[in-house]
N, C-alpha and C positions, 0 to 999 in steps of 0.2 A: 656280234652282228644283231644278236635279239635286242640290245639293249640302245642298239642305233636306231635300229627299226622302229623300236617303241616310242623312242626320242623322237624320230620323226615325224610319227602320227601327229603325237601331241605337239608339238613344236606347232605345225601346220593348224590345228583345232586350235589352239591357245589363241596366234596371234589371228587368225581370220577373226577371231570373236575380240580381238583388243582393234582391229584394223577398222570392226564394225562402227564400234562404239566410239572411233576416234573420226570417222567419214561421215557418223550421222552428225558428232558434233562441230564437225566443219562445214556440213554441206556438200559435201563431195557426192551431189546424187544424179542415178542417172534418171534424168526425166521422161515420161514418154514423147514419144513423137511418131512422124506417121510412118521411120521404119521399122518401131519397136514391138518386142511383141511382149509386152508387160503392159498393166493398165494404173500402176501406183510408181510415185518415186522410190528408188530402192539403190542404197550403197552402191559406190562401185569402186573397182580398183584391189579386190580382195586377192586377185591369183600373186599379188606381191607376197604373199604368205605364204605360199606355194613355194615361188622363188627360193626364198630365204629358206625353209625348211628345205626344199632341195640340196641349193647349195652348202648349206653347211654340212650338212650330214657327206655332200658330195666331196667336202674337203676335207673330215675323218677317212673318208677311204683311200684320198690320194695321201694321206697323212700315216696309214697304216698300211700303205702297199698294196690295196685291195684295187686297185683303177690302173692302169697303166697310162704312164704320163702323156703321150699322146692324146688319147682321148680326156684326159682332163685339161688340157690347155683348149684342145677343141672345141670344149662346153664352159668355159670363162666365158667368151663373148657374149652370150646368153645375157649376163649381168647389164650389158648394155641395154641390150633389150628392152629388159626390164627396168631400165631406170628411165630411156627412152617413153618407154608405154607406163608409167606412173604417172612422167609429167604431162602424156596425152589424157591420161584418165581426168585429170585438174583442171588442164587448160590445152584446148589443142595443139596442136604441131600442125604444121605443112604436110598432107602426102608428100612430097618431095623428100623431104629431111628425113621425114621417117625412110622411107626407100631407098636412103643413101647411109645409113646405119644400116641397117637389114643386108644388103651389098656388102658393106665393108665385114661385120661382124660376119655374114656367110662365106666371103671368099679366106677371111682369116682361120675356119671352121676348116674348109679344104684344104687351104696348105698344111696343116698338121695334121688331116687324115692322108696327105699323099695323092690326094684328087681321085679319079674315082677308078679304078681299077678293074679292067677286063681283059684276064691270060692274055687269051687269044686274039686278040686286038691291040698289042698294047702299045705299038707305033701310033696307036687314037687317043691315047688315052687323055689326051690335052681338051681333046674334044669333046670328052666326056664328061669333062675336070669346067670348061664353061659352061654344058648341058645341065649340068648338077647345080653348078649357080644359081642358075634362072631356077631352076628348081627348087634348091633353096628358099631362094624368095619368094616363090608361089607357095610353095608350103607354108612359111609362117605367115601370110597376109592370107588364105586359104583356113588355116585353121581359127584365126580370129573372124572371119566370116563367119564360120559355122558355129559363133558362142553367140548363139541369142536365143537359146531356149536352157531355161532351169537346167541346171547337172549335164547339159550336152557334153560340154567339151571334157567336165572332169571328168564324165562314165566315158568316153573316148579314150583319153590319157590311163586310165588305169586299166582298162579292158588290154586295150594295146599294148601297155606295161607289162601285164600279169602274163601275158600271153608269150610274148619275148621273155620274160623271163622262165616261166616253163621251158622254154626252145632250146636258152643258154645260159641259165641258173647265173649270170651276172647278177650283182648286187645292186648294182643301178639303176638297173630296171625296175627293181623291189622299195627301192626309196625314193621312185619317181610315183609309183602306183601309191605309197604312203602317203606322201607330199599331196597330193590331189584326191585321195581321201578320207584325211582331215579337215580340207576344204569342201567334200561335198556336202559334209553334213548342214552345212550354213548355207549351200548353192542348189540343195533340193526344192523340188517345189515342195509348194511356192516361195521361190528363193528369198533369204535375206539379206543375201549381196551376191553383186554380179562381181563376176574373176575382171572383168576391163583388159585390155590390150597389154597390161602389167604381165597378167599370166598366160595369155592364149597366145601373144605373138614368141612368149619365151616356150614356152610349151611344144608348137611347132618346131623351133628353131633345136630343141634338143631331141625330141622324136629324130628329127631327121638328119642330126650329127648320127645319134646312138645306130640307124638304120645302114647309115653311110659304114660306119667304122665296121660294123657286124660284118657287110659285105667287103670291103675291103681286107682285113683279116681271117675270109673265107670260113668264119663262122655260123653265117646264115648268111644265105643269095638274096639280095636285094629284091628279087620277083617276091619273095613270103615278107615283105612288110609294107612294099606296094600293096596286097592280098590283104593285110590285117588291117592297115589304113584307110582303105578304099570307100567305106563307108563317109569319109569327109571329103576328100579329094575325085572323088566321082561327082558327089553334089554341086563342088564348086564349081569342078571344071566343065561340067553341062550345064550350070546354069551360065557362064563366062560363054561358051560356046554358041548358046541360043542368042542372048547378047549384042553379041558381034554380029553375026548374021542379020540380025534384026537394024543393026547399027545405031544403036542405042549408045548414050554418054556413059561410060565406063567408071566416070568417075561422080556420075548420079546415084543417089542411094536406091536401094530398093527392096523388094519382098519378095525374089522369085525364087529364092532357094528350096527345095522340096520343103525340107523340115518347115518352114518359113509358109508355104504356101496350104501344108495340113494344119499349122497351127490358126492361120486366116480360115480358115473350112470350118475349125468348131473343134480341132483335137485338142487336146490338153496335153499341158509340157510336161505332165507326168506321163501322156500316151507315147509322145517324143520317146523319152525319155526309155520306156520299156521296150519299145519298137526298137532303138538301137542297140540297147542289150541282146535283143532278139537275132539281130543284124554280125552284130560280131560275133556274136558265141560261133554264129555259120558257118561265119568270114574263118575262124578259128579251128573249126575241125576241117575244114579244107584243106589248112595246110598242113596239119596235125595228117590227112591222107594223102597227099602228097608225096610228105618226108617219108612215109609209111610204103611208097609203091605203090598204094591200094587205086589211084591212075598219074596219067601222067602230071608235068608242070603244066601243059597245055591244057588238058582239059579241066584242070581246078581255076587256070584263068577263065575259059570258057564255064563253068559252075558260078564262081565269082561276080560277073558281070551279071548272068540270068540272077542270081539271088540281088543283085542291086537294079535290076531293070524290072524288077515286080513291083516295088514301091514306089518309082516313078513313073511309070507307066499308067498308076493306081491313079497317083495325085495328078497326072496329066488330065484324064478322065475326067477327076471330080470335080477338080477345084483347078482349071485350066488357069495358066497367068494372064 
């Protein structure tokens, strides 16, 4: 395992720094425009190194009996993803297309986790098994939202990792958190390439296999990775909410996402960037008291949401949309 682990560091550090050198020599950059929050052209498309360091390392474990096959067929479609979000990195796709990959690669995720399983309900569990779809797909289009500030997504992906893998000492978790930080070192501010829809929409997409299967093999309850995730999927979904409400094009770009709307204010994507370490360490002993008794499920949701409703509530204030 140490010598997987180490593999996979570098695996991920090598080719981000060969994927660099081969995007600036193509051009493959991402330019600014008026929803970016960068003010120079800069690489993009680097979380394919992520990927690839992922999976391979991910296919020594199902190779050495460390995964159970389930969840390694699970996390195959991921590949689509990513091959999907390369060619968008190059030259766009259709939303549509994209949304129709994402669908397929997620309901194929469900069927070999078994859809999504609750004891006590389980005459529902079909309903839970299409809840989780839609789910699915908000999550990985949800998590590529929230990649537009330096090291966001990768200090997300490995907070989240490290912290599930403390829970349940899975190996997985340990070469996801590797995989993405070999890649930050080149995605730190101020970043030298952006991860692209290559890594964030696969990135999503395996988060939320790994969280599904946890709960379904009654490993860890779905409520504690809702709780360690929250910090992305809270952003998204209040900013999707106001939105709506407003009735605004959905499929107009924009800048209203918190993170997005401190960086417009004057914060720096290194403040980003520390403020969410700050954010999940919290997220993280929550449920670390939780698991402990120390109170209930109910009130570390109730904790949860207060420690995500102080930083919007901030940037409501200051720097209103």
């Amino acid at each position: 395992m140490l010598f997987l682990f180490v593999f996979t560091v570098l695996m991920s550090f090598g080719l981000t720094f060969l994927y660099r050198k081969w995007a600036v020599k193509r051009s493959i950059l991402d330019f600014p425009n008026e929803r970016s929050s960068h003010l120079t052209p800069t690489p993009r498309g680097g979380g394919v190194a992520i990927v690839i360091s992922f999976y391979l390392s991910l296919i020594i474990l199902f190779l050495t009996d460390h995964i159970e096959n389930k969840l390694f067929y699970a996390l195959i479609p991921g590949l689509a993803l990513a091959i999907i979000g390369s060619i968008d990195d190059i030259r766009q796709i259709s939303p549509a297309k994209r949304l129709i990959v994402h669908f397929l690669c997620s309901g194929f995720a469900i069927f070999w986790l078994g859809g999504f399983k609750i004891s006590y309900i389980e005459h529902m569990n079909w309903l839970w098994s299409v809840i989780l779809l839609f789910g699915f797909v908000w999550f990985i289009n949800l998590f590529n939202f929230l990649d537009g500030s330096d090291g966001y997504a990768s200090m997300e992906t490995i907070l989240v990792s490290l912290a599930l893998w403390y829970l349940t000492k899975m190996n997985v978790f340990f070469i996801l958190c590797l995989s993405a930080a070999g890649f930050l070192y080149w995605n730190w501010p101020k970043a030298k390439i952006f991860m692209g829809d290559s890594g964030s929409t696969t990135l999503g997409y395996i988060l939320i296999v790994l969280g599904t299967y946890l709960h379904n093999t009654m490993t860890l309850d779905f409520s504690y990775w809702l709780i360690l995730t929250s910090l992305f999927w809270f952003d998204a979904s209040v900013t999707l909410f106001r939105r709506l409400i407003h009735m605004e094009r959905l499929s107009q770009a924009h800048k209203k996402h918190v993170y997005e709307r401190a960086i417009n204010g004057g914060f720096s994507h290194l403040n980003i960037l520390i403020t969410g370490i700050l954010i999940n360490a919290s997220l993280f002993v929550v449920c670390i008291s939780v698991l402990k008794d120390h109170f209930s499920l109910l009130t570390g949701s109730v904790i949860t949401l207060l420690i995500l409703l102080v930083p919007l509530k901030y940037i409501d204030r200051k720097f209103p949309s």
